[in-house]
C-alpha positions as CSV (number, residue, x, y, z in Angstrom):
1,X,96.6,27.5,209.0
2,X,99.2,25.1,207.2
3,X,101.8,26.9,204.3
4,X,101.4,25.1,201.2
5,X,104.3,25.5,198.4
6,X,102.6,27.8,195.7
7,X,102.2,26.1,192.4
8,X,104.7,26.9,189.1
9,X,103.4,26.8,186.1
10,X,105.2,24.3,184.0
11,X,106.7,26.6,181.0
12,X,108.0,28.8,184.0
13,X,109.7,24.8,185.1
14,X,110.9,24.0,181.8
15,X,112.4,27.4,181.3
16,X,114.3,26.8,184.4
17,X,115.5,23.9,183.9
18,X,116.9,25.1,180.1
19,X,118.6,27.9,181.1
20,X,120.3,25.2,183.8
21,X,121.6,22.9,181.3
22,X,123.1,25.7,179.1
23,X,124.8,26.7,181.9
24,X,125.8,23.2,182.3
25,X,126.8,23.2,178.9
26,X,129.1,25.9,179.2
27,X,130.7,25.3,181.7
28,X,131.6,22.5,180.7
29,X,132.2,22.9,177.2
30,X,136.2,22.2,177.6
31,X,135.2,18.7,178.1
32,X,132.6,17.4,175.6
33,X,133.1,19.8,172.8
34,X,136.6,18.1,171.5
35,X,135.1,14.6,170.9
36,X,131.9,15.8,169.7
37,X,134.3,18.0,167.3
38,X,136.1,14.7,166.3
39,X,133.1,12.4,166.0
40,X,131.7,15.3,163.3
41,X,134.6,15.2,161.4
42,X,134.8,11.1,160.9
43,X,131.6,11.1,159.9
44,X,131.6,13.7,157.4
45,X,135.0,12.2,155.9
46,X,132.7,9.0,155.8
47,X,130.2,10.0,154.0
48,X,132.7,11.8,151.3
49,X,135.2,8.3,151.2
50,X,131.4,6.7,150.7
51,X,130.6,9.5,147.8
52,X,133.6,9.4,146.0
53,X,133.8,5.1,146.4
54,X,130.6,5.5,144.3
55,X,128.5,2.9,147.1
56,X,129.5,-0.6,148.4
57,X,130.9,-3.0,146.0
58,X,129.1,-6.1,145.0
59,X,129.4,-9.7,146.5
60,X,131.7,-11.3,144.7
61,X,132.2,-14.0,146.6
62,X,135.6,-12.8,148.1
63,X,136.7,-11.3,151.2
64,X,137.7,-7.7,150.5
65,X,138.5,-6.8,153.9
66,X,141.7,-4.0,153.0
67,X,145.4,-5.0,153.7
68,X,147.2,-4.0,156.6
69,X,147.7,-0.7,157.1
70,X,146.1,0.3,153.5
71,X,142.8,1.7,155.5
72,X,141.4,5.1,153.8
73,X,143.2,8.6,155.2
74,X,140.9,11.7,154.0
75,X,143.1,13.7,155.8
76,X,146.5,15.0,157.0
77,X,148.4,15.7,159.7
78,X,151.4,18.4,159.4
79,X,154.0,19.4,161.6
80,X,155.4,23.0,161.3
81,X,158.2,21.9,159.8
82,X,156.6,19.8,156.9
83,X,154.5,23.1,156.1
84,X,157.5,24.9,155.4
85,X,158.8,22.0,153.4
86,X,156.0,22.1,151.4
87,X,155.9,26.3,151.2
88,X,152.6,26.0,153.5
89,X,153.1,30.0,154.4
90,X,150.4,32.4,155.1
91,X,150.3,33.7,151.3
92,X,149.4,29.9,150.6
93,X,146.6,29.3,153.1
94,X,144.3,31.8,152.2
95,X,140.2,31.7,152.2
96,X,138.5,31.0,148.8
97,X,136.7,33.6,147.4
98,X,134.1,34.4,144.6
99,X,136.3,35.9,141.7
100,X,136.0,36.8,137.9
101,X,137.6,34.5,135.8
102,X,138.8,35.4,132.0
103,X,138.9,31.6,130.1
104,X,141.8,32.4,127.6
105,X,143.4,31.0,124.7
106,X,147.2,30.4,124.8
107,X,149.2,31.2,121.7
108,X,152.7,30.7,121.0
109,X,154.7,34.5,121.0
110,X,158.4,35.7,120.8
111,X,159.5,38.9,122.1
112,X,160.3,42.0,119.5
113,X,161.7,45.6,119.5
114,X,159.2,48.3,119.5
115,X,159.6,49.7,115.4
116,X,161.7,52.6,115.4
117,X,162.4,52.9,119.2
118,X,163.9,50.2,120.1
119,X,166.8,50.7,118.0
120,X,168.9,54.0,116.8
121,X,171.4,53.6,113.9
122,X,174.3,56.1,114.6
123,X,175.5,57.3,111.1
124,X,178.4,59.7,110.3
125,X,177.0,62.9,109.0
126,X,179.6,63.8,107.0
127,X,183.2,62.4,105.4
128,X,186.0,61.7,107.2
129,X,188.3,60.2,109.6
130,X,187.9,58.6,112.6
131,X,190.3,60.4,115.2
132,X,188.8,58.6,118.7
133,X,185.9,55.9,119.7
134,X,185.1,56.5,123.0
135,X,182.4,53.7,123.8
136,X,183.1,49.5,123.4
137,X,179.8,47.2,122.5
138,X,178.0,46.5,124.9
139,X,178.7,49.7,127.3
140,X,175.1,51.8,128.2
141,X,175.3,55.5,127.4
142,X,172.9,58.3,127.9
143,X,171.7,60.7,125.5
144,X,174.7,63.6,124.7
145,X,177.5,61.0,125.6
146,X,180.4,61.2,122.9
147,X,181.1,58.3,120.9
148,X,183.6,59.2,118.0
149,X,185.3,62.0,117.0
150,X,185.8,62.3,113.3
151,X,188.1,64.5,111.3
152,X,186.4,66.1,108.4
153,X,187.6,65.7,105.0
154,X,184.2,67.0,103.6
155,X,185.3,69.0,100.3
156,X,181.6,70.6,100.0
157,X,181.7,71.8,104.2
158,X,185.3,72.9,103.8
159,X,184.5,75.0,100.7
160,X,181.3,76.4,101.8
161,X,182.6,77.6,105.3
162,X,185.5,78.9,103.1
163,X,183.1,80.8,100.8
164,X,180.9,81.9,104.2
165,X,184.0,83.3,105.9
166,X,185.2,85.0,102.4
167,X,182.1,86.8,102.2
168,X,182.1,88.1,105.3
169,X,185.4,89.5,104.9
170,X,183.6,91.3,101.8
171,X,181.0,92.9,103.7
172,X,183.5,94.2,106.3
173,X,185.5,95.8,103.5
174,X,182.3,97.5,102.0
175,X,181.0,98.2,105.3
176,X,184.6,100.2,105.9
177,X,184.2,101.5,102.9
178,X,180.5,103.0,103.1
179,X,181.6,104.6,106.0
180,X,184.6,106.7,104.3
181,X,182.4,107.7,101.1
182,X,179.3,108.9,103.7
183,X,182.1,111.2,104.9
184,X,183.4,112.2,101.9
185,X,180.0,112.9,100.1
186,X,179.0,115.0,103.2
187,X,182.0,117.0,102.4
188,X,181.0,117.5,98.6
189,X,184.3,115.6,97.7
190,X,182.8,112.8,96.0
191,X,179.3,112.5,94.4
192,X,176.4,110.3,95.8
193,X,176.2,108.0,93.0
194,X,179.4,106.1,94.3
195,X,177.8,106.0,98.1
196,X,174.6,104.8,96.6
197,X,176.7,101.9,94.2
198,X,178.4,100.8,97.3
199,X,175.2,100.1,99.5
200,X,173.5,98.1,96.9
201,X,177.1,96.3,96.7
202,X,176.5,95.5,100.2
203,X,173.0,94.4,99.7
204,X,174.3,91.9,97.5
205,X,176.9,90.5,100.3
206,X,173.8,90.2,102.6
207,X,171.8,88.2,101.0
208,X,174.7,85.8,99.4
209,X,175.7,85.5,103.3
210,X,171.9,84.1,104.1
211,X,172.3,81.7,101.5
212,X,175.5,80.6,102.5
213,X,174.3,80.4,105.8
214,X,171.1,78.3,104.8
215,X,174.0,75.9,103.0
216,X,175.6,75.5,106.2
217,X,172.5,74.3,107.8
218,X,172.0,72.1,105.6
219,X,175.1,70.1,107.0
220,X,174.5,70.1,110.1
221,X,175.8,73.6,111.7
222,X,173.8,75.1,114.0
223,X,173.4,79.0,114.0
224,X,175.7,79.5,117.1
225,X,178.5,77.2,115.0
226,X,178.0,79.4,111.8
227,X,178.3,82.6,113.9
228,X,181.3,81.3,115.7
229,X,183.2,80.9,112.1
230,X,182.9,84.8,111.4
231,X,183.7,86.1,115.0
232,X,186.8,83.6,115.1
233,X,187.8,83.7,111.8
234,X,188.4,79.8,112.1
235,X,186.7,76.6,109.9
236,X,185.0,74.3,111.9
237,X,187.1,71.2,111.2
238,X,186.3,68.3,113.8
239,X,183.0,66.3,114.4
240,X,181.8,64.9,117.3
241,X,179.3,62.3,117.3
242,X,176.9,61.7,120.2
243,X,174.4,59.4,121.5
244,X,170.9,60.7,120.2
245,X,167.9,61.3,122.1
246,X,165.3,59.2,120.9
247,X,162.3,61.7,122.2
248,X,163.6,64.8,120.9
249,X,165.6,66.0,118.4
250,X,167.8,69.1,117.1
251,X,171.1,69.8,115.0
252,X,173.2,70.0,117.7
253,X,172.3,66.7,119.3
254,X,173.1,65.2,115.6
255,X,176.3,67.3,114.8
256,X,178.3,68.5,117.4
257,X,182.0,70.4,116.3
258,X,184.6,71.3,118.4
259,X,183.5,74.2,120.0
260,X,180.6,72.8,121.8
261,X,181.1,71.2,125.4
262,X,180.4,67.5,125.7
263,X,181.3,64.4,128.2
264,X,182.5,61.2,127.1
265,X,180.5,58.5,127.4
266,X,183.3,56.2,129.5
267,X,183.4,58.7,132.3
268,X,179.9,58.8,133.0
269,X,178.8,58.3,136.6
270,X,175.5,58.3,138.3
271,X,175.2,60.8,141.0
272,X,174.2,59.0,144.2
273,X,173.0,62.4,145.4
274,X,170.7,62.4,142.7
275,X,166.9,62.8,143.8
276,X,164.6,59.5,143.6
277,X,161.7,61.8,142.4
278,X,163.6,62.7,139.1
279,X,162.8,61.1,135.9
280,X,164.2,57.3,135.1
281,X,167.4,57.8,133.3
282,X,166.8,56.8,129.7
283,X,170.0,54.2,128.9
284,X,171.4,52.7,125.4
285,X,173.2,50.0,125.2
286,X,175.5,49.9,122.0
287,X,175.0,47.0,120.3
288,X,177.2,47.1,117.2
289,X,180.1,49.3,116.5
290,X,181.2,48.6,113.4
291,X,184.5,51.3,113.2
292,X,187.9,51.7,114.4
293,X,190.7,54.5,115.2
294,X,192.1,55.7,111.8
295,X,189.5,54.5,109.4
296,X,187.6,56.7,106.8
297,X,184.1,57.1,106.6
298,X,181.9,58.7,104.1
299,X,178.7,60.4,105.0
300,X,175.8,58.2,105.7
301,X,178.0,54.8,107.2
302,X,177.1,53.3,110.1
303,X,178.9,53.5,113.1
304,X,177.2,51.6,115.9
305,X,173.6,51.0,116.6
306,X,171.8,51.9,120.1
307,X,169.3,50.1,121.4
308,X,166.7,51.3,124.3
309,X,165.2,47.8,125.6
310,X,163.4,49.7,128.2
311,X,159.7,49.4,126.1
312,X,159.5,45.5,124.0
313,X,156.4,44.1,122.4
314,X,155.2,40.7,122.8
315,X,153.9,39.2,119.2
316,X,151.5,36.9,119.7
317,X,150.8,34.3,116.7
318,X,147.1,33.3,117.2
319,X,145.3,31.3,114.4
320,X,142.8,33.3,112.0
321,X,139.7,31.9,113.4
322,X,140.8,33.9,116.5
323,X,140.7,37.2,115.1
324,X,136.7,38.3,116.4
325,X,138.2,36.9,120.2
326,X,141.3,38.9,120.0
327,X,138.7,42.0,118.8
328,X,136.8,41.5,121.8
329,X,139.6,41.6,124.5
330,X,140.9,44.5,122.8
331,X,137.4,46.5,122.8
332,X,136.6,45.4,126.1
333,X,140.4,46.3,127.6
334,X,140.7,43.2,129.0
335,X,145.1,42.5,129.9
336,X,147.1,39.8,128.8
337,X,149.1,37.3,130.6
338,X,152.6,35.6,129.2
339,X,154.1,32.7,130.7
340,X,157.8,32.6,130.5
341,X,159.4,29.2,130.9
342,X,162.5,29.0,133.6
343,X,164.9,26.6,134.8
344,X,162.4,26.5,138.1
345,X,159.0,26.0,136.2
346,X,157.5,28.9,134.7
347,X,156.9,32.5,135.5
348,X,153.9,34.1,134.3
349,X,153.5,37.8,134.0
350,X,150.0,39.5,134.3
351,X,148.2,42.7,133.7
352,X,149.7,43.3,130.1
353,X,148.0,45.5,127.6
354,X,147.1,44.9,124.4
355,X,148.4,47.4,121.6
356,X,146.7,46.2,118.2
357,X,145.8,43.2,116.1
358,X,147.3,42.8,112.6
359,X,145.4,43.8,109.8
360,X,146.8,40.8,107.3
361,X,146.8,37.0,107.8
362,X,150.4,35.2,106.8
363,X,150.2,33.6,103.9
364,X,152.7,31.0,104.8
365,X,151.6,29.9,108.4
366,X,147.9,31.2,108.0
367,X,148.5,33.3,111.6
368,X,147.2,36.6,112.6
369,X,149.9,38.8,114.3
370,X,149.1,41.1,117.3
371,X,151.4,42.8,119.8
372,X,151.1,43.3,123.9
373,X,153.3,45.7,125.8
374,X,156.1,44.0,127.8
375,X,157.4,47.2,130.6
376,X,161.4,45.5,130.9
377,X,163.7,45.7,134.0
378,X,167.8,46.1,134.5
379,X,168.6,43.0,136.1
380,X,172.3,44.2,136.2
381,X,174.0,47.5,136.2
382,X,177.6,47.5,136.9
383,X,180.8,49.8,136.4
384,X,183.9,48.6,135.8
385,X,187.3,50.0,136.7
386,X,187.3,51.8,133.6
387,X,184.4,53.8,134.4
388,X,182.2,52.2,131.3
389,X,179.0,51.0,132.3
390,X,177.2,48.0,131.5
391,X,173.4,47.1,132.0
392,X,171.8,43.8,131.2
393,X,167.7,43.1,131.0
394,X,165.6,41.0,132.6
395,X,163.7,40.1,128.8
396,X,165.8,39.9,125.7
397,X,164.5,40.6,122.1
398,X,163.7,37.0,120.5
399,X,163.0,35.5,123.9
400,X,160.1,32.9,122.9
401,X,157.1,32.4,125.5
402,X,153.3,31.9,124.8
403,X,150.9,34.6,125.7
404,X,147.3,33.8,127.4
405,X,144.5,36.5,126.1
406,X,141.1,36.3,127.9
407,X,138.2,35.5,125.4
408,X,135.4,34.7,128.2
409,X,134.3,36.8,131.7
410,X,133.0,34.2,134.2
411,X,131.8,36.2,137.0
412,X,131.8,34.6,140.8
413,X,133.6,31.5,140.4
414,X,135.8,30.0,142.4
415,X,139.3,30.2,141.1
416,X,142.4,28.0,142.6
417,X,146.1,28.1,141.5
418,X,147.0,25.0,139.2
419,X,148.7,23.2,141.9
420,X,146.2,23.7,144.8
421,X,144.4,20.5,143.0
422,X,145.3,17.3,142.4
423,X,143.7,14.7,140.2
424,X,143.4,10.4,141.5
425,X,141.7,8.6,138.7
426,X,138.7,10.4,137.8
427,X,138.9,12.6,140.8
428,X,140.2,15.9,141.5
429,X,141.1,17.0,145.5
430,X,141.5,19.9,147.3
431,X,143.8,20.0,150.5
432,X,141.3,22.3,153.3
433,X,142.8,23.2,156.4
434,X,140.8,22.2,159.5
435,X,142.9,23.3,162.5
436,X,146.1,21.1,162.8
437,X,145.2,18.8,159.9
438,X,144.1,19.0,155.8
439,X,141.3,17.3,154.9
440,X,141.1,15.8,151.2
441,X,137.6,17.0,149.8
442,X,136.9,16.0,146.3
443,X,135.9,18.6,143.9
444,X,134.4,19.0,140.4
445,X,136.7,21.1,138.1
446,X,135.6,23.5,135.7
447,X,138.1,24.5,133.4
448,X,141.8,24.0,133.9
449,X,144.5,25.9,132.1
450,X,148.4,26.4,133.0
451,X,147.8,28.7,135.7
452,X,144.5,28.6,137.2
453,X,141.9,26.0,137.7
454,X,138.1,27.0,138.3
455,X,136.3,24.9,140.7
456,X,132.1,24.4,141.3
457,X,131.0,26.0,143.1
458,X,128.3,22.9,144.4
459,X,128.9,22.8,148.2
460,X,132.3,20.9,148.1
461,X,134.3,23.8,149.4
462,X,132.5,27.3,150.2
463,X,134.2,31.0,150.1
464,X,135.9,31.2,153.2
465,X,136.9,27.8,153.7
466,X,141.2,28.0,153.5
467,X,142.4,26.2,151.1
468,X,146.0,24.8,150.5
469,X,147.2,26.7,147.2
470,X,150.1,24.9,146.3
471,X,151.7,21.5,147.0
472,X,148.7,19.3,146.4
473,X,150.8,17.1,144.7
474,X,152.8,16.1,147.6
475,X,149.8,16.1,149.8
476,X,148.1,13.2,147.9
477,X,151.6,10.8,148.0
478,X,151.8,12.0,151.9
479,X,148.3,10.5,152.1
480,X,148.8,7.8,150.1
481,X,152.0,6.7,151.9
482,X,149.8,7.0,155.1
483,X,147.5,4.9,154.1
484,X,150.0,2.3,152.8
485,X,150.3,2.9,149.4
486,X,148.3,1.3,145.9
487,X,146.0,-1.4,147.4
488,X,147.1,-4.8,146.2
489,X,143.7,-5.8,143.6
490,X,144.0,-9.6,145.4
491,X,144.9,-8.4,148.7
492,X,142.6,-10.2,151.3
493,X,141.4,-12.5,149.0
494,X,140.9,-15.8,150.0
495,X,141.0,-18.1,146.6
């Protein structure tokens, strides 16, 4: 009997013969998948160079065959180097995403002091003269550091501490004396009536002693001071004026005498030992001494002003048909952002909250006031030889800026730095990385402000894609200067 080849059935054949040619396909992938790569890319830059032409041009009876070398470049080669140039680094190729985006309104602003904390006026308690200044304008002291000493030629102080320590010379003598008439009426020598004449005597000196004492802190003396006159016997004389506290406050921190221990504010020293976990030390920067060695001051005169820049205000000058939008970002908690302008561009500043919005429209500009909190910086903080300190900050009280504040939430856009486009005519471009090269894909913009721009989200570009997000400018004259520059309007024309 004669073998005959069994029959296939002829899905089992074509099956075969698939799983062969992806085999094929794979293994030679290395060879047909880099032009097949580069044919997809011409043609898709074709069809955009034909969608953003607008279609073939009409017959005009000219040739319009392009110029040498002026052929259309919808993309880019970069070298390493030329990324750098450009500050092509990894935090400016980044995916695009779907983000919220807050449309705002920009409004001119100036920087101010926070109302009583950004300044402490440092008056002299009493009257007197000044024996020593121990601080220069312009040095940063802490809370507690001396600044003057002062020489008191208060006649009230002087006379009531005179009075206090009189009295209590009194009350030791009928004190003395109670004791010798307890004895003496014990013994029958002397009746009770004069014992009993002497104790309300004493009663008396007791409570003109509490008054006194109340007088005393009235001027400043604290209860250790006023004690210290009747142990030592001695009048308080000298003042010595420190830097306040601006969070808390107590007699002694306002009127210090001689007797308590302080440090001058020139021979103050950080502690490099000192633990990072601690508290920020609180800083003041004097910025007007306004005495001198030898002069006289009455109670009440200035002597210098502190000021603690460490907390400003922005306030923002927004027009009065703004009010219900300002309302709403402050309701809905949304931050602020101010743009500073530098000798390098501008710096913008985000994340800042809004405090309140005036109650009152100016009558003279027609503006509605409202403040943002600006958290400040030291910038510099130096020592000199002398030991004095000396702190500068990065934002300075009348500093002028404009402040952005969010009035819309768009939610999933796709939002792009302001120079990751760049506008040709009536169209706008995008720089997407495609392995060694950018491709220039048109896009349709949005909204624009001075930060950000917000991009359709219609296909052009999809989340993911990377993006260029910067240098777009210098892109599109690269490009241009690759594909020879401005076409000539006559160029090829035969007349």
């Amino acid at each position: 009997m004669k073998w005959k080849f069994p029959k296939l059935p002829w899905n089992w054949i074509r099956l075969g013969f698939g799983i062969a040619f992806l085999v094929a396909l794979g293994v030679t992938w290395s060879r047909w998948w880099p032009p097949l790569s580069t044919w997809i890319d011409n043609t898709m830059n074709a069809q955009r160079a034909k969608a953003v032409a607008g279609g073939e041009p009409a017959d005009d009876g000219h040739n319009h065959a392009p110029a040498a070398g002026a052929s259309a470049v919808l993309s880019l080669d970069l070298s390493p180097q030329a990324m750098r140039n450009l500050g092509l680094t990894s935090d400016w190729l980044r995916p695009v995403e779907l983000t919220t985006y807050h449309r705002s309104i920009t409004v001119p602003a100036v920087v101010v002091p926070k109302p009583g904390r950004s300044e402490v006026i440092v008056t002299s308690p009493l009257n007197g003269i000044v024996t020593h200044v121990h601080a220069v304008t312009g040095e940063s002291v802490a809370p507690g550091d001396l600044l003057f000493e002062i020489r008191l030629t208060y006649e009230d102080l002087v006379e009531s501490q005179t009075q206090y320590l009189k009295t209590i010379s009194e009350l030791e003598v009928e004190n003395r004396e109670i004791v010798r008439l307890e004895q003496a009426t014990q013994s029958g020598a002397i009746s009770g009536k004069s014992l009993l004449e002497r104790r309300y005597a004493k009663e008396k000196l007791e409570a003109l002693i509490k008054s006194q004492r109340e007088g005393l802190r009235l001027h400043g003396l604290s209860d250790r001071q006023i004690d210290a006159i009747g142990v030592d016997g001695k009048l308080l004389g000298e003042l010595k004026v420190v830097a306040p506290d601006i969070d808390t406050h107590g007699k002694d921190e306002e009127l210090r005498l001689s007797q308590i221990p302080i440090h001058t504010a020139a021979f103050i020293v950080p502690d490099p030992q000192a633990s990072e976990k601690q508290e920020p030390e609180k800083r003041l920067v004097i910025a007007d001494l306004q005495v001198h060695k030898g002069q006289s001051v009455v109670a009440g005169e200035k002597l210098c002003s502190l000021s603690d820049f460490a907390q400003l205000f922005i306030e923002g000058k927004a027009f009065e048909q703004n009010a219900s939008d300002l309302s709403q970002a402050l309701n809905k908690n949304w931050t602020a952002s101010a743009v500073f302008p530098d000798s390098g561009g501008q710096k913008t500043l985000n994340g800042l909250k809004l405090v309140f919005v005036g109650n009152s429209i100016d009558p003279a500009s027609r503006t509605l006031s409202f403040f943002v909190e600006l958290p400040n910086e030291v910038v510099r903080d130096e020592t000199n030889s002398e030991s004095q300190r000396f702190i500068s900050w990065k934002y300075r009280v009348g500093q002028r800026l404009e402040i952005m504040v969010p009035v819309e939430q768009w939610e999933d856009q796709i939002v792009l730095p302001v120079d990751a486009v760049v506008k040709d005519g009536a169209d706008w471009f995008v720089f997407q990385q495609n392995g060694t090269h950018f491709d220039r894909v048109p896009v349709h913009v949005q909204h624009r402000d001075q930060a950000s721009v917000v991009i359709a989200n219609d296909g052009s570009i999809f989340p993911g894609d990377i993006v260029a997000m910067k240098s777009a400018h210098q892109m599109q004259m690269a490009v241009k200067n690759k594909s020879g520059g401005a076409v000539d309007p006559h160029a090829g024309h035969n007349h």
